[in-house]
GUROKOL-232128 format. One record per residue (C-alpha): residue number from 1; x, y, z. Coordinates in nm, 2 decimals. Layout:
> num, X, Y, Z
> NUM, X, Y, Z $
...
// end
This chain:
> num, X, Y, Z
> 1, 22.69, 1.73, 24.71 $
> 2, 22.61, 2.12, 24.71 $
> 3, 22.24, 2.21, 24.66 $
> 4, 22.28, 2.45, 24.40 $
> 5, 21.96, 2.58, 24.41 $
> 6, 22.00, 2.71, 24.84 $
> 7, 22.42, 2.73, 24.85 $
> 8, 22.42, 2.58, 25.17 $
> 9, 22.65, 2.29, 25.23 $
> 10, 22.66, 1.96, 25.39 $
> 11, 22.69, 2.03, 25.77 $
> 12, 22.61, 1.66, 25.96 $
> 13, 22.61, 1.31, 25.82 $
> 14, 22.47, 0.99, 26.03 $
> 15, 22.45, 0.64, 25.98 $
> 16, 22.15, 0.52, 26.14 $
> 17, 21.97, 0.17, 26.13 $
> 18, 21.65, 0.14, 26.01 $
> 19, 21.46, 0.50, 26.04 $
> 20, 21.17, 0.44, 25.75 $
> 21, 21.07, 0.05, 25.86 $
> 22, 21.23, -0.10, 25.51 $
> 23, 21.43, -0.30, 25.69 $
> 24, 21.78, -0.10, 25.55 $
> 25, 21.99, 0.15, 25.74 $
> 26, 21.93, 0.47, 25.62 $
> 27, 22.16, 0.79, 25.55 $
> 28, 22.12, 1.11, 25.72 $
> 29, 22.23, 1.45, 25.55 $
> 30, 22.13, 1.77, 25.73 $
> 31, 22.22, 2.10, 25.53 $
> 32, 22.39, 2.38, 25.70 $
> 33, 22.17, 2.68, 25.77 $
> 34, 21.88, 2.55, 25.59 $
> 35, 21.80, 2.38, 25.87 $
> 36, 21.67, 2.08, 25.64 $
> 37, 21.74, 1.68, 25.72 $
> 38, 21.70, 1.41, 25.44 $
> 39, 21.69, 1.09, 25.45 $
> 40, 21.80, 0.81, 25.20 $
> 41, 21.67, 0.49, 25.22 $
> 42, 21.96, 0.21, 25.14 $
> 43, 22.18, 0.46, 24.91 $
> 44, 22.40, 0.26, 24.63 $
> 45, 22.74, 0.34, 24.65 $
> 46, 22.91, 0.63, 24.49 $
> 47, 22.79, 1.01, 24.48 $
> 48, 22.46, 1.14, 24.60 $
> 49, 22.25, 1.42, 24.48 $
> 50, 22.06, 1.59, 24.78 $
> 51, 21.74, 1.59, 24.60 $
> 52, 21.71, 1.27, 24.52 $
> 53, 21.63, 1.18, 24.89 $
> 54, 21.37, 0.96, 25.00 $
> 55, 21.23, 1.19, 25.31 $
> 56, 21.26, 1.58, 25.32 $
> 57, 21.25, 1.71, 25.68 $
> 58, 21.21, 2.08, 25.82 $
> 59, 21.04, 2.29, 26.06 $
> 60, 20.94, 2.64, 26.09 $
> 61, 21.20, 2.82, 25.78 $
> 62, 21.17, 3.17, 26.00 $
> 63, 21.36, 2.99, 26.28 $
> 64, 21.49, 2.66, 26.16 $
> 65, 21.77, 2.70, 26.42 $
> 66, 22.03, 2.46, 26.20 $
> 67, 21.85, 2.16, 26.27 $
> 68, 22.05, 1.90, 26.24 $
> 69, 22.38, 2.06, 26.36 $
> 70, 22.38, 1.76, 26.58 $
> 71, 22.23, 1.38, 26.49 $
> 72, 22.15, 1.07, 26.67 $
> 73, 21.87, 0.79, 26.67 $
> 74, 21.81, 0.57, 26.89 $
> 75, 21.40, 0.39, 27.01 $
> 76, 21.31, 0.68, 27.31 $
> 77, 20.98, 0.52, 27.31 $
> 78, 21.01, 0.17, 27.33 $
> 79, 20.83, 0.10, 27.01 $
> 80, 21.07, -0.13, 26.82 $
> 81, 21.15, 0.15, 26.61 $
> 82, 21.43, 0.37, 26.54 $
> 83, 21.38, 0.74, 26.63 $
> 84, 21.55, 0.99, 26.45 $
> 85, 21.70, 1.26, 26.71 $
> 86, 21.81, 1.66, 26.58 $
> 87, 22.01, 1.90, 26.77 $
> 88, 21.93, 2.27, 26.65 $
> 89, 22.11, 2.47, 26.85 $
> 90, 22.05, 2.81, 26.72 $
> 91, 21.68, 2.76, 26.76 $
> 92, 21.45, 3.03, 26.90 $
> 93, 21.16, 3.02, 27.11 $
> 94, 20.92, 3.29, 27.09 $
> 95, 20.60, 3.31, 27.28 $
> 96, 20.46, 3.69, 27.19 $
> 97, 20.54, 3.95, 26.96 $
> 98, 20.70, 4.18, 27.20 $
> 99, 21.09, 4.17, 27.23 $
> 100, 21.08, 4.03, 27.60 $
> 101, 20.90, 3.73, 27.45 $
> 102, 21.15, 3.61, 27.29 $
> 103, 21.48, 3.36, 27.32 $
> 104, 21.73, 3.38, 27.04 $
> 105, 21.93, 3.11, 27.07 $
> 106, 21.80, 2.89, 27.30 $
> 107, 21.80, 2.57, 27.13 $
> 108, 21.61, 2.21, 27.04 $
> 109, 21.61, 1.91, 27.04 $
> 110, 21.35, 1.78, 26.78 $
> 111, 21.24, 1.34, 26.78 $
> 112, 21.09, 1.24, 26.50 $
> 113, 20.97, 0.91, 26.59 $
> 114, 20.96, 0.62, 26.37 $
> 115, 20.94, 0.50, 26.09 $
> 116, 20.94, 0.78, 25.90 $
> 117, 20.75, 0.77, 25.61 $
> 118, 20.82, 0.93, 25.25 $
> 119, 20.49, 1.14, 25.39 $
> 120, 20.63, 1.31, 25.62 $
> 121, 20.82, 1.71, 25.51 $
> 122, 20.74, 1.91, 25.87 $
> 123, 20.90, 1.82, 26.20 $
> 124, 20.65, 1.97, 26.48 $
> 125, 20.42, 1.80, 26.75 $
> 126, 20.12, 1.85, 26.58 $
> 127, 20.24, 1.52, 26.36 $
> 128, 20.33, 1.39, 26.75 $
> 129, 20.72, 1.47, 26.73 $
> 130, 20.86, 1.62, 27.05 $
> 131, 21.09, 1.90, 27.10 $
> 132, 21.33, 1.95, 27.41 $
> 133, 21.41, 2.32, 27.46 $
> 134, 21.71, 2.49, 27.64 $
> 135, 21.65, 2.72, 27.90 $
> 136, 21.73, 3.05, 27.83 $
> 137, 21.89, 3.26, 27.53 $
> 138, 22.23, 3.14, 27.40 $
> 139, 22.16, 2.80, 27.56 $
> 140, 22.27, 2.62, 27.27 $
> 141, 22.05, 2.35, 27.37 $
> 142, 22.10, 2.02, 27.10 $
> 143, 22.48, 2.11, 27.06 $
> 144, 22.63, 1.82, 27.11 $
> 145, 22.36, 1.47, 27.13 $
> 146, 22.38, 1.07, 27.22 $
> 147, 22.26, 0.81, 27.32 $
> 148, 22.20, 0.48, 27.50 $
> 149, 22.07, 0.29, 27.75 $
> 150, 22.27, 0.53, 28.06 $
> 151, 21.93, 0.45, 28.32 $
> 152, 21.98, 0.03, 28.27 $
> 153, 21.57, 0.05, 28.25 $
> 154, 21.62, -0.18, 27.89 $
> 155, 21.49, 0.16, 27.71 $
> 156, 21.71, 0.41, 27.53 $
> 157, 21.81, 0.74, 27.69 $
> 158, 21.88, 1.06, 27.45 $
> 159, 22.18, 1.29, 27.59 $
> 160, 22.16, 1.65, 27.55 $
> 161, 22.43, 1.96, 27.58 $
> 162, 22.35, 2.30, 27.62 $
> 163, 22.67, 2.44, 27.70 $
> 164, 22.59, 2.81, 27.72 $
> 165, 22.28, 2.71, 27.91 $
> 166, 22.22, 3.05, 28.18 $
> 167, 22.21, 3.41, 28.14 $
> 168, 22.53, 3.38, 28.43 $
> 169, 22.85, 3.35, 28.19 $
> 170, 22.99, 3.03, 28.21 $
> 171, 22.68, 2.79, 28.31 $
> 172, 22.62, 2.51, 28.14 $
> 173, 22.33, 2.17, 28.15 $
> 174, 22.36, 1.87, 28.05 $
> 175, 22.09, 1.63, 28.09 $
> 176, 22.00, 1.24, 28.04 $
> 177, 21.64, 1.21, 27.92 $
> 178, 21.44, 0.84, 27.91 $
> 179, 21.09, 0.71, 27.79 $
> 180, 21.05, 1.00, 27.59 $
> 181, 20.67, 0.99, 27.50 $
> 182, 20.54, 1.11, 27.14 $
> 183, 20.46, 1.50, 27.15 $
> 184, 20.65, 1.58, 27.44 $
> 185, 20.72, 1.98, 27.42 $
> 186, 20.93, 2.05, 27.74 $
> 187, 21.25, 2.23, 27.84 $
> 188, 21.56, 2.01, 27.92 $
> 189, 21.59, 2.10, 28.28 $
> 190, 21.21, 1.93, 28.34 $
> 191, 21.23, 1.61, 28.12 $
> 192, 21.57, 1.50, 28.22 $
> 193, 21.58, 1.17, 28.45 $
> 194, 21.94, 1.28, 28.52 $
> 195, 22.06, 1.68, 28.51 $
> 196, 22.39, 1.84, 28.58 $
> 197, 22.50, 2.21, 28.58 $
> 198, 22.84, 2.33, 28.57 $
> 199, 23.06, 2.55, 28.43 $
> 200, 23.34, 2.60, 28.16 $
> 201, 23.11, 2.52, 27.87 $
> 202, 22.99, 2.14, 28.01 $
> 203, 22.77, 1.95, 27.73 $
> 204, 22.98, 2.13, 27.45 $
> 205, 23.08, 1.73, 27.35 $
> 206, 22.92, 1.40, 27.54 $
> 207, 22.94, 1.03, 27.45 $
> 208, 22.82, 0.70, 27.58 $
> 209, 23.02, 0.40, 27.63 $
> 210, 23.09, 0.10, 27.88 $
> 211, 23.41, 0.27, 27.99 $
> 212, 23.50, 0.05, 28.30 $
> 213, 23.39, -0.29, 28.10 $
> 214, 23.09, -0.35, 28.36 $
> 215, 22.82, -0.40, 28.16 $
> 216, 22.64, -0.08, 28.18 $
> 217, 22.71, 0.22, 27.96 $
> 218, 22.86, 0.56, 28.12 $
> 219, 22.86, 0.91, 28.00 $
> 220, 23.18, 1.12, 27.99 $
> 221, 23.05, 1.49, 27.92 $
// end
């Protein structure tokens, strides 16, 4: 459903397990350009309203990035519970006032680790999330996400695209990050266990899979 009250629309949907510990898979809605993720624990069938969600997620509303453009969850820290994973591409970074201190564009990836509690309405790493950010302006970092157990370690691995990832035209990253601690605030080129660069827009789309049927999972990018 429309929220009326913003006139933003649905953006990304994502059927996850069990992200608030009840022991039901829970429904994720992220809203485009309002940057805003809700969860709804074990939804009944038929329509939803958006404000009758269960968990209300954001972060900062100046630069919300449209977080959630891109979902996944998987357990990145081993815990035994689901982690909920959003790709805000349009993030940006600023670290001064002055124009030079600033990235439009760069990107996120934001964790909110598990389970997520009806408590919880601000995404950030003061409440021990993590954020993984892209490198430069226009990375796009968190455009495309998955997941899986790529390093065979017995631990899930988060995938990230950013496929505009340099100031050089044409440069992309894509990188495969594991054991991804609680209030981790890095860029994807130094968390990644596994990092590519190419060109023609690489990381605009990934996905996991066993695609050779040899028991481990692969990543086609």
């Amino acid at each position: 459903h429309k929220d009326d009250t913003q006139y933003h629309y649905v953006s990304q949907v994502h059927m996850a397990g069990d992200l608030m510990g009840s022991g039901d898979d829970t429904l994720v809605v992220a809203v485009d350009s309002y940057g805003a993720v809700y969860l709804f624990d074990s939804p009944s069938s038929g329509s939803l309203d958006i404000n009758d969600n269960d968990v209300y997620l954001d972060i900062d509303t100046d630069r919300n990035g449209d977080m959630g453009d891109e979902l996944a969850s998987a357990d990145l820290d081993d815990d035994g519970n689901l982690d909920l994973i959003m790709g805000a591409p349009s993030y940006d970074y600023e670290y001064g006032d002055e124009y030079w201190q600033k990235y439009y564009n760069r990107g996120a990836v934001w964790v909110a680790y598990g389970p997520i509690t009806a408590s919880r309405t601000r995404v950030d790493t003061d409440h021990d999330d993590s954020v993984i950010h892209g490198r430069a302006s226009y990375a796009a970092a968190g455009a495309s996400l998955a997941s899986g157990d790529l390093t065979g370690d017995g631990v899930d691995d988060m995938v990230v695209g950013a496929p505009t990832s340099s100031t050089s035209a044409g440069t992309c990253q894509v990188g495969v990050i594991g054991d991804l601690s609680s209030g981790t605030s890095s860029t994807l080129a130094n968390s990644s266990d596994w990092y590519m660069e190419a060109s023609n827009r690489c990381g605009s789309a990934v996905g996991v899979g066993d695609q050779n049927d040899d028991g481990y999972l692969d990543l086609a990018v």
